[in-house]
mmCIF file as Biopython writes it, N, C-alpha, C and O atoms, coordinates in Angstrom:
data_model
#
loop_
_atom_site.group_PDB
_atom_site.id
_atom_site.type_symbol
_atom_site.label_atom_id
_atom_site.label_alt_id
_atom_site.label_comp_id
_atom_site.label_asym_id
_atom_site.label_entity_id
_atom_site.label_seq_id
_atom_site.pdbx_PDB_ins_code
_atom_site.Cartn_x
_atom_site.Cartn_y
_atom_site.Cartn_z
_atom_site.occupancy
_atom_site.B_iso_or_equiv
_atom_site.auth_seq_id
_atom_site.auth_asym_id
_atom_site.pdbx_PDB_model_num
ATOM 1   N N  . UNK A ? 1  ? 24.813 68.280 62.280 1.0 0.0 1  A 1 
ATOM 2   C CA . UNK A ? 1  ? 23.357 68.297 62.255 1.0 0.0 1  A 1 
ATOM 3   C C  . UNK A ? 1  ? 22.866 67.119 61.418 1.0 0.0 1  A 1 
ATOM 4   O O  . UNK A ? 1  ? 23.600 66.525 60.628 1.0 0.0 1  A 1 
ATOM 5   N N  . UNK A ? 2  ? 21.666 66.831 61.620 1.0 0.0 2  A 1 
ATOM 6   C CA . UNK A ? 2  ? 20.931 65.469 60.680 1.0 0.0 2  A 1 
ATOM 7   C C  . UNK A ? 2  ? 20.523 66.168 59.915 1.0 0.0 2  A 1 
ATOM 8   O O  . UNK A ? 2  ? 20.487 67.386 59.737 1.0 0.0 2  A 1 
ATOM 9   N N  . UNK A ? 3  ? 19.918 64.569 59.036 1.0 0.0 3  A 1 
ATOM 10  C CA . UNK A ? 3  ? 19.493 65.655 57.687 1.0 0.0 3  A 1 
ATOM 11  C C  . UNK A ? 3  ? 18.375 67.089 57.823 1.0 0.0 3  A 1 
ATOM 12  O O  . UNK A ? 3  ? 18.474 68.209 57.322 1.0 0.0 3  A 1 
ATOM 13  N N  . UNK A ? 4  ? 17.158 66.402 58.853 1.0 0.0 4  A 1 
ATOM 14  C CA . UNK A ? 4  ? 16.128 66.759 58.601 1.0 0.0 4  A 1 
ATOM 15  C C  . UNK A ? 4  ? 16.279 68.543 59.112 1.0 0.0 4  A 1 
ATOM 16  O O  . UNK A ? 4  ? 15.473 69.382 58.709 1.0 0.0 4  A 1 
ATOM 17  N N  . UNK A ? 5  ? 17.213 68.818 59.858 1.0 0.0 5  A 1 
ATOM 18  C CA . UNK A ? 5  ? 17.946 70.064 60.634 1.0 0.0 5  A 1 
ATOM 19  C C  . UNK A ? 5  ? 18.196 70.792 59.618 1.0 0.0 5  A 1 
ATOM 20  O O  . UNK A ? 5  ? 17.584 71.806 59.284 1.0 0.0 5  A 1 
ATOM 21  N N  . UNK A ? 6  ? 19.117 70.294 59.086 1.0 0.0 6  A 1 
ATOM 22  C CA . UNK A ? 6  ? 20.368 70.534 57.446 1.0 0.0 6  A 1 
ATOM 23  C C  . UNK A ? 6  ? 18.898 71.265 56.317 1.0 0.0 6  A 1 
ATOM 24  O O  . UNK A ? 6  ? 19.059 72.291 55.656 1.0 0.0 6  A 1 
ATOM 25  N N  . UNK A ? 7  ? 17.867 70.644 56.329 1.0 0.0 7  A 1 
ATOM 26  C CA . UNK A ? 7  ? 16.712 70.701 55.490 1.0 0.0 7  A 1 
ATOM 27  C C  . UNK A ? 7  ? 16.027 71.882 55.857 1.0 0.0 7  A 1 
ATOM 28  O O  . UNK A ? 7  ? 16.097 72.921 55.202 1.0 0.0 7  A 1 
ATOM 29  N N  . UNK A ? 8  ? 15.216 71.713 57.126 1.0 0.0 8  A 1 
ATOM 30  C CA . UNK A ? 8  ? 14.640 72.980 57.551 1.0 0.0 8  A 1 
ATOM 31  C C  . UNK A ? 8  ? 16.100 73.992 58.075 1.0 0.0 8  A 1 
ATOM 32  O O  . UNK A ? 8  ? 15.464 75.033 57.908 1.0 0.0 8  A 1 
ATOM 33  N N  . UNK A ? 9  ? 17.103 74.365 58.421 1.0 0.0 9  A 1 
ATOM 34  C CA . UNK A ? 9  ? 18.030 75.136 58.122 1.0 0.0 9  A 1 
ATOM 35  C C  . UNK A ? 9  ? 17.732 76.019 56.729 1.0 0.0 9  A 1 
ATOM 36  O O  . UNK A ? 9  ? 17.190 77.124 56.752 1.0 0.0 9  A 1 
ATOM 37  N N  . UNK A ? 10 ? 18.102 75.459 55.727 1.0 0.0 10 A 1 
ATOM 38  C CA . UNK A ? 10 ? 18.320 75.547 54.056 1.0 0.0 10 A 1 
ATOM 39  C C  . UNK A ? 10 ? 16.847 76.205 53.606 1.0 0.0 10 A 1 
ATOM 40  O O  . UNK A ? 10 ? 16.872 77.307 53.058 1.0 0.0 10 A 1 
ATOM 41  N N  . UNK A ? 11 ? 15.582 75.548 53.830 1.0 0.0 11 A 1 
ATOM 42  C CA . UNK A ? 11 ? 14.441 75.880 53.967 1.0 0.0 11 A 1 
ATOM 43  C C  . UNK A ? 11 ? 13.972 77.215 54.209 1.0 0.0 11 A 1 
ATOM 44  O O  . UNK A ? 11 ? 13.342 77.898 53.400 1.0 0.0 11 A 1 
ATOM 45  N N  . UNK A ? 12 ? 14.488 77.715 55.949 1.0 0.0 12 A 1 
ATOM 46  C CA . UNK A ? 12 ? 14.247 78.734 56.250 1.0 0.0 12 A 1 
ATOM 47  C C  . UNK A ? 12 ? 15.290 79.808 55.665 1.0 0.0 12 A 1 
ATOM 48  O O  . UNK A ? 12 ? 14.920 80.980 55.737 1.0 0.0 12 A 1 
ATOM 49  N N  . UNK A ? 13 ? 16.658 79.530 55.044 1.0 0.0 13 A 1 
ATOM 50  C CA . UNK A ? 13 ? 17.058 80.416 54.526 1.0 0.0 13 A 1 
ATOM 51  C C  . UNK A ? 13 ? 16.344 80.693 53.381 1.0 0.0 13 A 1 
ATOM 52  O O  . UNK A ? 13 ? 16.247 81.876 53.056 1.0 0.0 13 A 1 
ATOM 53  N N  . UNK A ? 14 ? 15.710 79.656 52.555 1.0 0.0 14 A 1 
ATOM 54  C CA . UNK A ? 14 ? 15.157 80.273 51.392 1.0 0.0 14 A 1 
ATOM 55  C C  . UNK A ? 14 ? 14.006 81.396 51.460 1.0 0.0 14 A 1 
ATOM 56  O O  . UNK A ? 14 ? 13.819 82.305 50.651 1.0 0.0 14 A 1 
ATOM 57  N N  . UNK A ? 15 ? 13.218 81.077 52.734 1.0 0.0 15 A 1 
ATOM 58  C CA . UNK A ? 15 ? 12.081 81.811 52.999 1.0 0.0 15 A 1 
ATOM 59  C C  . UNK A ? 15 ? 12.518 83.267 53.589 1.0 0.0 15 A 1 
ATOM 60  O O  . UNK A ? 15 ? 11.764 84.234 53.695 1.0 0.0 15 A 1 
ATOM 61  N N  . UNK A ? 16 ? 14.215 83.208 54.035 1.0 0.0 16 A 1 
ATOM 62  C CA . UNK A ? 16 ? 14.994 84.586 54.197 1.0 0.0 16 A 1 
ATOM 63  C C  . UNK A ? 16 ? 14.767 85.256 52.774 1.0 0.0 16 A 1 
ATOM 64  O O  . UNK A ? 16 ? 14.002 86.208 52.618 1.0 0.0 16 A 1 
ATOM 65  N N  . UNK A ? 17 ? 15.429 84.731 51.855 1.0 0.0 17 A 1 
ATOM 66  C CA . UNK A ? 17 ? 15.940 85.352 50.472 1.0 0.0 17 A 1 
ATOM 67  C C  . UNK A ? 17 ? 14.803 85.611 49.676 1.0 0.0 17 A 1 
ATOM 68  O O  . UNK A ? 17 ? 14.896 86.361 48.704 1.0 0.0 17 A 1 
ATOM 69  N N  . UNK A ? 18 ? 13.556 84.974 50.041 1.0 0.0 18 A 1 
ATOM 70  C CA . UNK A ? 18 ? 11.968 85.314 49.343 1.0 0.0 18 A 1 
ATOM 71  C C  . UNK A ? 18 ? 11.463 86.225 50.228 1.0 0.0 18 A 1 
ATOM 72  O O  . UNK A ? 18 ? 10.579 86.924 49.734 1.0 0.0 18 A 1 
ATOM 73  N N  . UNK A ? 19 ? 11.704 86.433 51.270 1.0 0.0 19 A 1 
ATOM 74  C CA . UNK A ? 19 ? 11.362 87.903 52.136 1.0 0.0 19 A 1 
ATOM 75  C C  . UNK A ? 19 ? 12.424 89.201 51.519 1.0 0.0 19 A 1 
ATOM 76  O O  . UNK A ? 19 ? 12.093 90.368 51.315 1.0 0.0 19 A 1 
ATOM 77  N N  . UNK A ? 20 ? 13.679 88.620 51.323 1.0 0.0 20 A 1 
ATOM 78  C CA . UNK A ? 20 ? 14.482 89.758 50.973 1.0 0.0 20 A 1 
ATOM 79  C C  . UNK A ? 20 ? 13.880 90.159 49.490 1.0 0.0 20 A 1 
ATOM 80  O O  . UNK A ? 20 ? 14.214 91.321 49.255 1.0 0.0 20 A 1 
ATOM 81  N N  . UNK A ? 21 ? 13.097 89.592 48.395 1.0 0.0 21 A 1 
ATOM 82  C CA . UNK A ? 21 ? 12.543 90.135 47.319 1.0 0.0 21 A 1 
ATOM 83  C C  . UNK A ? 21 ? 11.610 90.519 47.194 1.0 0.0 21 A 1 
ATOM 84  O O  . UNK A ? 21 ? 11.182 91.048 46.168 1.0 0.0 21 A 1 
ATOM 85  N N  . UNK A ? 22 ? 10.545 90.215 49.090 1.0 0.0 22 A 1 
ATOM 86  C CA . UNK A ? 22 ? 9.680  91.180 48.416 1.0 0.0 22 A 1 
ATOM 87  C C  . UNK A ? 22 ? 10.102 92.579 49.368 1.0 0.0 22 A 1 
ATOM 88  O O  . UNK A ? 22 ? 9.260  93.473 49.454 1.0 0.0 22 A 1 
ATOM 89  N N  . UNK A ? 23 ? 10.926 92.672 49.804 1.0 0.0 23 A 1 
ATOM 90  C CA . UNK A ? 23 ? 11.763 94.185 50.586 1.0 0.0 23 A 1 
ATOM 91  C C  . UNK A ? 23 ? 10.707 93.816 51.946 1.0 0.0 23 A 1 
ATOM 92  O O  . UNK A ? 23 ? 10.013 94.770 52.297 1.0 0.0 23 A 1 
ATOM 93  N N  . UNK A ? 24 ? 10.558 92.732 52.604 1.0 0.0 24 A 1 
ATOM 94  C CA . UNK A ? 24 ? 10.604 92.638 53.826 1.0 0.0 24 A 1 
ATOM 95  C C  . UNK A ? 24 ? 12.271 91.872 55.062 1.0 0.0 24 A 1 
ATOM 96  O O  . UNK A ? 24 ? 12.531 90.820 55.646 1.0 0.0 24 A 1 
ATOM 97  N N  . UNK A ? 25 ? 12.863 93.093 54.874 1.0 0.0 25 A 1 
ATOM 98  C CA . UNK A ? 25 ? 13.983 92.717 54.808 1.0 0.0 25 A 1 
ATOM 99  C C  . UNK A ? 25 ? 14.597 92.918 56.944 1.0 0.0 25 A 1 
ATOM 100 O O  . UNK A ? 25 ? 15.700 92.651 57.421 1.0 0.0 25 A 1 
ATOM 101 N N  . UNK A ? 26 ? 13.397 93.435 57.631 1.0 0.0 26 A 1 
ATOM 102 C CA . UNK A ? 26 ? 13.351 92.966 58.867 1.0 0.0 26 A 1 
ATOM 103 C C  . UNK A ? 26 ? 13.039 91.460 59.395 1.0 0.0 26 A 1 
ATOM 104 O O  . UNK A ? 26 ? 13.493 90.966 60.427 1.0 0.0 26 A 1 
ATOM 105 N N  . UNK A ? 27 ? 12.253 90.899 58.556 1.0 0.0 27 A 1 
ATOM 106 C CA . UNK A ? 27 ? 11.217 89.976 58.744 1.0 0.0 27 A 1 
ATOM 107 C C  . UNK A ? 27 ? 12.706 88.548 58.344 1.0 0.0 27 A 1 
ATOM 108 O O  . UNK A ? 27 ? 12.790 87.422 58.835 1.0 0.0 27 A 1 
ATOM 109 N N  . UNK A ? 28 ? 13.665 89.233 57.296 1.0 0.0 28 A 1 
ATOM 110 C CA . UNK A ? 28 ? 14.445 88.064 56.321 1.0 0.0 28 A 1 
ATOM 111 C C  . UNK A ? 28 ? 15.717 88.055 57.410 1.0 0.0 28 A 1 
ATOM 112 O O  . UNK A ? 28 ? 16.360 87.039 57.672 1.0 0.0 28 A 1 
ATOM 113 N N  . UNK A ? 29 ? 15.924 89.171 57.908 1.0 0.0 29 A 1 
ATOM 114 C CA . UNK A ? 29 ? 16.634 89.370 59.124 1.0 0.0 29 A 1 
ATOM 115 C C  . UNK A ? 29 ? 16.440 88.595 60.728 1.0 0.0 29 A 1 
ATOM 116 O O  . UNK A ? 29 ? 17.289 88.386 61.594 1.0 0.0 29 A 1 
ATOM 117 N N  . UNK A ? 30 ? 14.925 88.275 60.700 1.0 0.0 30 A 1 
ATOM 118 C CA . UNK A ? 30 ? 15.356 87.594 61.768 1.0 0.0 30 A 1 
ATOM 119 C C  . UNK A ? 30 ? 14.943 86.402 61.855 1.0 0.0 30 A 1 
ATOM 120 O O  . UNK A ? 30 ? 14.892 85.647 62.826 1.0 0.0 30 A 1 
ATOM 121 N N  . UNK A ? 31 ? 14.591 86.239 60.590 1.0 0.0 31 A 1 
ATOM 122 C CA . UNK A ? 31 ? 14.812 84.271 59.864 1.0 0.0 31 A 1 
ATOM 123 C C  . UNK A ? 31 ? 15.929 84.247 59.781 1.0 0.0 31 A 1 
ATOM 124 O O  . UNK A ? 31 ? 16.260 83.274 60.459 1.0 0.0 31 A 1 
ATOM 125 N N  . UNK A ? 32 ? 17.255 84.935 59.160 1.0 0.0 32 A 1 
ATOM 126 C CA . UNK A ? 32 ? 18.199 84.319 59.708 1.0 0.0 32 A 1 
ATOM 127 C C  . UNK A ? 32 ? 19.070 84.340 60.477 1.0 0.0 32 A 1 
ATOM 128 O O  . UNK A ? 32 ? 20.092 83.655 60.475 1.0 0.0 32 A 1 
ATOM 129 N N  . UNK A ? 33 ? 18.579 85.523 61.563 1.0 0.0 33 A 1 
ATOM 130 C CA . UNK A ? 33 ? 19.487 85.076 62.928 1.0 0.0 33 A 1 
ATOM 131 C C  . UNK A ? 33 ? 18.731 84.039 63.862 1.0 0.0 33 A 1 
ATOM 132 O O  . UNK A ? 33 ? 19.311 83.696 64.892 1.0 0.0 33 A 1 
ATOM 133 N N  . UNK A ? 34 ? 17.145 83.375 63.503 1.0 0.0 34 A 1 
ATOM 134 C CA . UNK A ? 34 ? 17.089 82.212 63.992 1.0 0.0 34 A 1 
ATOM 135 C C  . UNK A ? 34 ? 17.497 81.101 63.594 1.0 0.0 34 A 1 
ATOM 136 O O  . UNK A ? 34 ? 17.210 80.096 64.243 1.0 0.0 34 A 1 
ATOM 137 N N  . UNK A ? 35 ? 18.433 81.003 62.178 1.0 0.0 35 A 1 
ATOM 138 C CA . UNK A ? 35 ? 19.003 79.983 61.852 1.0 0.0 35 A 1 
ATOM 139 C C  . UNK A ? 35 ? 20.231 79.640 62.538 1.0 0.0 35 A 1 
ATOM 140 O O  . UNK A ? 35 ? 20.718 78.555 62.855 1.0 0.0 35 A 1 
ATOM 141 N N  . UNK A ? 36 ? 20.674 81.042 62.711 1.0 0.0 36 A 1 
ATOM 142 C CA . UNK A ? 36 ? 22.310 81.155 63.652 1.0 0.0 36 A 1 
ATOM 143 C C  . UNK A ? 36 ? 21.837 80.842 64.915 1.0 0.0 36 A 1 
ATOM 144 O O  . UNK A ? 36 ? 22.471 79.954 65.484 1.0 0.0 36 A 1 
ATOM 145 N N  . UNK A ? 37 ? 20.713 81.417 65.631 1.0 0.0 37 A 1 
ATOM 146 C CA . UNK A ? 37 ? 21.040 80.379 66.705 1.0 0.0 37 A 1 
ATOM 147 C C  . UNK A ? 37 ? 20.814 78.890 66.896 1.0 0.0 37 A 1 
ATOM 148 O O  . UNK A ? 37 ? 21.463 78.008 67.458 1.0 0.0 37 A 1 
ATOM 149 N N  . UNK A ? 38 ? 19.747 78.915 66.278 1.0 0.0 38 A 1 
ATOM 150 C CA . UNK A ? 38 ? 19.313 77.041 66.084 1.0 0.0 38 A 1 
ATOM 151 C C  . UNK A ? 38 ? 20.884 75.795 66.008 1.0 0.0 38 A 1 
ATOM 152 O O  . UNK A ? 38 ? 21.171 74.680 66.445 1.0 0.0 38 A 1 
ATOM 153 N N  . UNK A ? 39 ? 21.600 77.006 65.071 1.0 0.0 39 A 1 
ATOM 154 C CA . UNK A ? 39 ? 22.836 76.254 64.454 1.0 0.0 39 A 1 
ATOM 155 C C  . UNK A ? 39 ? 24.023 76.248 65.435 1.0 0.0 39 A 1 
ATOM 156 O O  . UNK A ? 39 ? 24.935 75.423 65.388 1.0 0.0 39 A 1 
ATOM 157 N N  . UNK A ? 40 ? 23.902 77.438 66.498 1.0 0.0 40 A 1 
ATOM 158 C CA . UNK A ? 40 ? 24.561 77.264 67.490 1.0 0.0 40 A 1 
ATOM 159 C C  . UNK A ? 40 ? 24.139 76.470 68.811 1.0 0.0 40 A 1 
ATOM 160 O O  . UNK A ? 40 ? 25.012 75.716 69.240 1.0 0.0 40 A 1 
ATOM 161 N N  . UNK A ? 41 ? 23.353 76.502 69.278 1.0 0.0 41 A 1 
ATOM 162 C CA . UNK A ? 41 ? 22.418 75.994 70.064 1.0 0.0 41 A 1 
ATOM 163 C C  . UNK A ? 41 ? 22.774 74.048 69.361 1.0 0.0 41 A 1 
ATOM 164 O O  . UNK A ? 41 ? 23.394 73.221 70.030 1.0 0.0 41 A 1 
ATOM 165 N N  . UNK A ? 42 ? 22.277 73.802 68.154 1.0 0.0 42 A 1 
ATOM 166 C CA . UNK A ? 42 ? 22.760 72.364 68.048 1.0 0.0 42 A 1 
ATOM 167 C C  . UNK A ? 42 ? 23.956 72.262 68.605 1.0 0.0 42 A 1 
ATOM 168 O O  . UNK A ? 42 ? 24.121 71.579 69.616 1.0 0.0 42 A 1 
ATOM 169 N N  . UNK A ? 43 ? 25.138 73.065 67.895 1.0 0.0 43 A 1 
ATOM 170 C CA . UNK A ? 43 ? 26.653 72.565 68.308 1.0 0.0 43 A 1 
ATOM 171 C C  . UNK A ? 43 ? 26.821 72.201 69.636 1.0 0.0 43 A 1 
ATOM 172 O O  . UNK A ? 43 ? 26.949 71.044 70.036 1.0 0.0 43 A 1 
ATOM 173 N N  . UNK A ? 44 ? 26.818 73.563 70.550 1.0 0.0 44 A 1 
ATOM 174 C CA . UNK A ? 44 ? 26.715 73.179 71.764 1.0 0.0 44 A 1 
ATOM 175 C C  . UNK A ? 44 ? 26.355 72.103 72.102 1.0 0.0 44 A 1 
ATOM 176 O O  . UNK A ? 44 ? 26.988 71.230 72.696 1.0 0.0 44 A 1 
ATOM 177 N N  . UNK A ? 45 ? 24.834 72.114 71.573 1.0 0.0 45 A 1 
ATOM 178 C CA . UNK A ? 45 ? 24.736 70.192 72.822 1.0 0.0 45 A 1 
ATOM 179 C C  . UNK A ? 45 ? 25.146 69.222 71.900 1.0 0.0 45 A 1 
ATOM 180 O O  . UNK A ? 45 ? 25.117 68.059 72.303 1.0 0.0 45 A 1 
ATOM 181 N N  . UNK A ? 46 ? 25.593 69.473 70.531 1.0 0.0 46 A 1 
ATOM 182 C CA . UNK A ? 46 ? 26.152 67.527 70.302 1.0 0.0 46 A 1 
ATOM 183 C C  . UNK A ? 46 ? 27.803 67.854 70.988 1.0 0.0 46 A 1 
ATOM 184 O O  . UNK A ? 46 ? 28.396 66.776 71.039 1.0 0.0 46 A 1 
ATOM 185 N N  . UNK A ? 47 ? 28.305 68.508 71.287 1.0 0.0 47 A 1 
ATOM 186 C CA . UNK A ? 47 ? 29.452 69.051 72.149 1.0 0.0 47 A 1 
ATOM 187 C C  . UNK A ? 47 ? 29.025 68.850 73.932 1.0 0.0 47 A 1 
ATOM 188 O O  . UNK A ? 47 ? 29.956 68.753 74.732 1.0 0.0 47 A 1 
ATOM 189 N N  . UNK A ? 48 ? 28.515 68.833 74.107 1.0 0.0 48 A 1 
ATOM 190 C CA . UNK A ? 48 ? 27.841 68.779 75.504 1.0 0.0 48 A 1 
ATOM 191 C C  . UNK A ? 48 ? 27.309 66.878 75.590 1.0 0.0 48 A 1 
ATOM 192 O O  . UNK A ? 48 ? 27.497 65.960 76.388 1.0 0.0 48 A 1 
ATOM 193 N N  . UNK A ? 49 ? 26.638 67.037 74.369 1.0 0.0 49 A 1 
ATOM 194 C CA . UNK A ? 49 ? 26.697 65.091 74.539 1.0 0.0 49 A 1 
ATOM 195 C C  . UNK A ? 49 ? 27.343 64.461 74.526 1.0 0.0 49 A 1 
ATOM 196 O O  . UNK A ? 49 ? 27.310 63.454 75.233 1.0 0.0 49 A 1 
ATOM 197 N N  . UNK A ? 50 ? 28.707 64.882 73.308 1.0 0.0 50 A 1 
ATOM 198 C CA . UNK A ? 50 ? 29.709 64.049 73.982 1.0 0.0 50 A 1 
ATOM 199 C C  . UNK A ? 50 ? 30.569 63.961 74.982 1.0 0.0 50 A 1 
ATOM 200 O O  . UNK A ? 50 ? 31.075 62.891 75.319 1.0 0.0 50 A 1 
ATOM 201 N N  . UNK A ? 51 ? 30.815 65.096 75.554 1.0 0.0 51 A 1 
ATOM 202 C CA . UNK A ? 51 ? 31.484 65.730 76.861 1.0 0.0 51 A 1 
ATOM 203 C C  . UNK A ? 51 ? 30.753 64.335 77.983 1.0 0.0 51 A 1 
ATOM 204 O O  . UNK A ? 51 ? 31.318 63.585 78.778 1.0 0.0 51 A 1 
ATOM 205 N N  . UNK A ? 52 ? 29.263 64.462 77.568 1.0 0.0 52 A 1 
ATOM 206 C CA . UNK A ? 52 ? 28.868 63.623 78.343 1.0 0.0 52 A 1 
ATOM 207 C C  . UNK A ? 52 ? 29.241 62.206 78.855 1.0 0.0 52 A 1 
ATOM 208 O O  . UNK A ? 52 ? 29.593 61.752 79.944 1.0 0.0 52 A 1 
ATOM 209 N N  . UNK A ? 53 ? 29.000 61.651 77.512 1.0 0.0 53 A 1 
ATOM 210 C CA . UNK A ? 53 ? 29.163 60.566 76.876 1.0 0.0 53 A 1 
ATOM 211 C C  . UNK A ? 53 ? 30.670 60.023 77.510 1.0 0.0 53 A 1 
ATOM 212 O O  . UNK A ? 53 ? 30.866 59.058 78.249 1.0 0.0 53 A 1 
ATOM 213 N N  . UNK A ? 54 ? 31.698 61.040 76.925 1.0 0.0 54 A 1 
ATOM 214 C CA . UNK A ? 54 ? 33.149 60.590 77.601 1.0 0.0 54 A 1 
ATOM 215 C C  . UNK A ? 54 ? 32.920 60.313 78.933 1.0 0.0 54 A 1 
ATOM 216 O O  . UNK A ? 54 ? 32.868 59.125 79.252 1.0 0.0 54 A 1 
ATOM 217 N N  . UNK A ? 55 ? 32.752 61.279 79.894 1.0 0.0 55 A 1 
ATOM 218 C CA . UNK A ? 55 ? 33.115 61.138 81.440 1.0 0.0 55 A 1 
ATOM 219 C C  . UNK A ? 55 ? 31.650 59.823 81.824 1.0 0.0 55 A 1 
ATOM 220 O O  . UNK A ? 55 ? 31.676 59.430 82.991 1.0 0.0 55 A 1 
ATOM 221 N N  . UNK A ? 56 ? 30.847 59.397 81.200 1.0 0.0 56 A 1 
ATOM 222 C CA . UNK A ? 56 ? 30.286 58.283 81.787 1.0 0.0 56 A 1 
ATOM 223 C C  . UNK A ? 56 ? 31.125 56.830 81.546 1.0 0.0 56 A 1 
ATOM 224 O O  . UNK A ? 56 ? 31.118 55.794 82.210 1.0 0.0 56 A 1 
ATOM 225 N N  . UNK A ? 57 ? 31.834 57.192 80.337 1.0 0.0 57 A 1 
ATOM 226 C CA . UNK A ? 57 ? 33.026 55.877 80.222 1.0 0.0 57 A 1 
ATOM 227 C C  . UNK A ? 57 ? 33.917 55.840 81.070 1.0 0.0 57 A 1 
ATOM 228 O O  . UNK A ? 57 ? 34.488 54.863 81.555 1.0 0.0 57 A 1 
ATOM 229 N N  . UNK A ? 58 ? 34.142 57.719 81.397 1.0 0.0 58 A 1 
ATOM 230 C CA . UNK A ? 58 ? 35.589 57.406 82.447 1.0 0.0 58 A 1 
ATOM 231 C C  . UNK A ? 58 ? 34.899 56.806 83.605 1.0 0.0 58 A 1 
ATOM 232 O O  . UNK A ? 58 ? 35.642 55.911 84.009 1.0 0.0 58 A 1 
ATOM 233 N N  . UNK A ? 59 ? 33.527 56.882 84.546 1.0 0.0 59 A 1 
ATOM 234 C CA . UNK A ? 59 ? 33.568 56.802 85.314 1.0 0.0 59 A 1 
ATOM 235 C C  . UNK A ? 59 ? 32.839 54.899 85.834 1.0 0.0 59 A 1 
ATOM 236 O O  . UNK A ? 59 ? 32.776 54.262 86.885 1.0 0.0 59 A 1 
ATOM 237 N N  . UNK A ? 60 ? 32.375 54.622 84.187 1.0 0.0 60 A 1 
ATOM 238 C CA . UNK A ? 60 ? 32.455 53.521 84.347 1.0 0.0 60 A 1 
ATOM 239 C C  . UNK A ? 60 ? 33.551 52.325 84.678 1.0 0.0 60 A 1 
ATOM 240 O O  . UNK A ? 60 ? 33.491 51.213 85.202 1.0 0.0 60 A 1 
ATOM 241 N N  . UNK A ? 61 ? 34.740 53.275 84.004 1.0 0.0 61 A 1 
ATOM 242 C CA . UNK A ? 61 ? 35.949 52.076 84.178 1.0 0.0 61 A 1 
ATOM 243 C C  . UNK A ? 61 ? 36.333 52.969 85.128 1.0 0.0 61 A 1 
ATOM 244 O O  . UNK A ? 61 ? 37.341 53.220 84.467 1.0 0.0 61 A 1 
ATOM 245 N N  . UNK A ? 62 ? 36.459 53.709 86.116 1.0 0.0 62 A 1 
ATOM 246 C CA . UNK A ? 62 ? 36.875 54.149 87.297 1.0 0.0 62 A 1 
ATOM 247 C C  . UNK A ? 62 ? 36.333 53.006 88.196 1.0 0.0 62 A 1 
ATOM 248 O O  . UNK A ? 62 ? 37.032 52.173 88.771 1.0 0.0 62 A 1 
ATOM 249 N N  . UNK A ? 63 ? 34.690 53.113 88.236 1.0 0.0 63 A 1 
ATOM 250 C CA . UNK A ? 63 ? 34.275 52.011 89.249 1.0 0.0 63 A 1 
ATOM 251 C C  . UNK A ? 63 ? 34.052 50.618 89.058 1.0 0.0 63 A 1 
ATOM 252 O O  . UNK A ? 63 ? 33.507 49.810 89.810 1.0 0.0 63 A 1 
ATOM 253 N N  . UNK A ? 64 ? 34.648 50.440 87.742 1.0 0.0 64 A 1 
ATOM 254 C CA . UNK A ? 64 ? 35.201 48.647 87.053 1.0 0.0 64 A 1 
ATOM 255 C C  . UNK A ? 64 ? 36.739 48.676 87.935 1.0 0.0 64 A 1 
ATOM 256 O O  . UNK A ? 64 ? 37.140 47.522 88.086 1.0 0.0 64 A 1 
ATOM 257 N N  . UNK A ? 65 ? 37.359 49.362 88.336 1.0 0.0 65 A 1 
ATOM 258 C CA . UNK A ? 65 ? 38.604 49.232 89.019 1.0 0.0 65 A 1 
ATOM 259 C C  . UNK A ? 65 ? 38.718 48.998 90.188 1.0 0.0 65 A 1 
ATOM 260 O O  . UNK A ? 65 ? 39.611 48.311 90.685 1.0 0.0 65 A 1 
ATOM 261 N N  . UNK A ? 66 ? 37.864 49.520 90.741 1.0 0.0 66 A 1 
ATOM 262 C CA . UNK A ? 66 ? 37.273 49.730 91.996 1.0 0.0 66 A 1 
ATOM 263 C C  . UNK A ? 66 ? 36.510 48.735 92.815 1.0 0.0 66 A 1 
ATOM 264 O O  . UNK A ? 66 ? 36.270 48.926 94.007 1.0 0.0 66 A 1 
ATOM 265 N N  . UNK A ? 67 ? 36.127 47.654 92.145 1.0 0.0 67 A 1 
ATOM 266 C CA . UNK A ? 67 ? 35.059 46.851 92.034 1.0 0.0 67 A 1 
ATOM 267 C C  . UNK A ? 67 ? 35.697 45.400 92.451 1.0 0.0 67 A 1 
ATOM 268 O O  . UNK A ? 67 ? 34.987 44.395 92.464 1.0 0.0 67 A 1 
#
């Protein structure tokens, strides 16, 4: 993740742990299962970009061979 992700991530956990003191502890609950997905949801696509990324090299030097 970049910073600014890494930041609001960290951010919204704090605003978890200041919900968990004042005993709104549904509310701190699903601040942070939107952090878990945000955090999964990134992985996936910088995993998916590079997936990308590779097979446009393979298929560049496929049709540099070809050529």
């Amino acid at each position: 993740m970049d910073s600014r992700a890494v930041t609001a991530v960290n951010t919204a956990m704090g605003v978890a742990s200041y919900l968990d003191g004042i005993a709104e502890r549904k509310r701190a609950n699903d601040v942070r299962r939107l952090c878990r997905s945000n955090t999964s949801y990134r992985a996936r696509l910088s995993t998916l970009h590079q997936d990308n990324m590779q097979l446009r090299a393979r298929v560049a030097e496929l049709e540099a061979k070809h050529v």
